[in-house]
N, C-alpha and C positions, 0 to 999 in steps of 0.2 A: 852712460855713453854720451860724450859733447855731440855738439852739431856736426863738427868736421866730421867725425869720424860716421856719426848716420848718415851724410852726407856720401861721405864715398860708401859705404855697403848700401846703400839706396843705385849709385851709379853701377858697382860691378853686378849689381842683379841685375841691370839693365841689358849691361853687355852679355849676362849668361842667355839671358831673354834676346837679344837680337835678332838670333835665324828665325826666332818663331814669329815674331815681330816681321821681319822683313817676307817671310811663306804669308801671314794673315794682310800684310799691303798687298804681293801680289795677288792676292784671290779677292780680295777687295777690287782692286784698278781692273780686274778680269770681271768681275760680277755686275760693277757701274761703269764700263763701259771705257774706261778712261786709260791712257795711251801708258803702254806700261813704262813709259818715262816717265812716269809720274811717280812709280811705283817707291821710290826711295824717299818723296819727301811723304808719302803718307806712311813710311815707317816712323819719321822724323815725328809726325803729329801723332801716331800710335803711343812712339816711346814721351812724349812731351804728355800724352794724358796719364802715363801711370805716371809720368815724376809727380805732375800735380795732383794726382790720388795721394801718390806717397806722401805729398806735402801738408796734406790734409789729414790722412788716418796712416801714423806714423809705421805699421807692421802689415802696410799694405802691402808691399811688394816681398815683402818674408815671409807672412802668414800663410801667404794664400800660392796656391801650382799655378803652372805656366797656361793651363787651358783658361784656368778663369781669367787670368791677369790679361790675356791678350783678348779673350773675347770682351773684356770689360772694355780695354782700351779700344777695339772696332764698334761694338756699341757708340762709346764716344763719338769716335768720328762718322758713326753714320745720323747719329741723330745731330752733329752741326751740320752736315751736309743737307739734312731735310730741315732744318731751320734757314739755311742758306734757300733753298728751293723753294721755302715758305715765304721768305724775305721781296722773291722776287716776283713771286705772285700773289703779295698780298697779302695772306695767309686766311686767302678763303679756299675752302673747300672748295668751291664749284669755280674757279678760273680755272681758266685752260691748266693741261697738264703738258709740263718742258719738259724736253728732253730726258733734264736732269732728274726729275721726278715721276716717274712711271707707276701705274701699275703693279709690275713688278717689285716696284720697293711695298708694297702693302700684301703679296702674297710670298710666302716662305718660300715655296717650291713650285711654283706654277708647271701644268702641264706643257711637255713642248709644244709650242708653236699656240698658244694660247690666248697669249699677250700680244704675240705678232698678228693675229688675225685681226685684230681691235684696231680700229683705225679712231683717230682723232675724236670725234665727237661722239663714235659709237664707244670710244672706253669711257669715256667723262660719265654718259650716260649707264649703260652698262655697271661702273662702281657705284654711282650715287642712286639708283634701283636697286643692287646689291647690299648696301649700307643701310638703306630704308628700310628692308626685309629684315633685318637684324633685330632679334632682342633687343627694349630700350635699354638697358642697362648695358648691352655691350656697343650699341650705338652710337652712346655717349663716349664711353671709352675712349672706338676710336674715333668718334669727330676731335674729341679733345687730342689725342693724341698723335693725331696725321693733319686734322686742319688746325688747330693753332697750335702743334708741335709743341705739347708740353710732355713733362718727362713722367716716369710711370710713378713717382711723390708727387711732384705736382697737380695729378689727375686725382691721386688717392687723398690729396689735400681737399681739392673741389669739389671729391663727389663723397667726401666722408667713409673712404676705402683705404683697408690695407694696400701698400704698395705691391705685395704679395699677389692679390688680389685681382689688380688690375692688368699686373701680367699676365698672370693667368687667362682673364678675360680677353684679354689682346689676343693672345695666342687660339682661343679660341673664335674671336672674331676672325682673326685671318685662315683660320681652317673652314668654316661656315664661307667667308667670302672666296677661296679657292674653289669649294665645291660649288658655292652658285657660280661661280664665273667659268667654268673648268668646259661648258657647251661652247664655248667662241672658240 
């Protein structure tokens, strides 16, 4: 098959992929707060990370269903948005926490009204007491990957871990940090 032609069956997967794409913007711009005017360009960056998946590992967008290809592409864009958040404060863990960056973006499911009870210097304090009660080895995990926002390869590059691995860990750090956080 030429270029042209991978080309356009790269693009009408797209289109078949659109309403899920455009459903996973709206629950994103609904989840981070953001004005659902927004809603249409973070399809635009949804559908603009699997082009460049696709352009990378060429049977990305054939190989694989529509759950994984869009959660892949919101993965993307949430982790530029906490590089973006990291950007702006430095990328230390203990600066203030923006807006943009909550709490909430480190627990999966937080209890109602949870997050809302934590007022400014009682969350800072509250997660960084929380993170310190943590396993070293999941510790590390996520300082590395919420404080200087690197991806779950580049953790497993630095800490001598499967990438497999470190997800895992994550997942289980933000289940441990819900449950100690889960009294406020």
């Amino acid at each position: 098959m030429d270029r042209k032609q991978e080309r356009k069956q790269r693009n009408d997967r797209i289109m078949e992929l659109w309403p899920a794409l455009q459903a996973k913007a709206t629950y994103l711009a609904t989840r981070y707060g953001c004005p659902q005017s927004q809603a249409p360009d973070i399809a635009n960056e949804l559908a603009l990370a699997c082009l460049e998946r696709a352009e990378a590992v060429p049977g990305f967008l054939i190989d694989n269903n529509q759950t994984y290809i869009t959660l892949y592409a919101a993965c993307r864009w949430q982790d530029r948005r906490r590089h973006e958040a990291l950007d702006t404060r430095g990328g230390e863990l203990d600066a203030p926490v923006s807006e943009e960056f909550t709490l909430a973006d480190l627990l999966p499911d937080p209890a109602p009204g949870a997050v809302e009870t934590l007022a400014g210097t009682e969350r800072r304090a509250a997660l960084r007491d929380a993170i310190a009660a943590l396993p070293e080895a999941l510790r590390d995990v996520v300082t590395l990957a919420y404080g200087a926002g690197q991806t779950h390869a580049e953790i497993g590059q630095s800490l001598g871990r499967p990438a497999g691995t470190v997800s895992y860990q994550l997942s289980k750090a933000r289940g441990l940090l819900a449950t100690s956080l889960a009294g406020f």
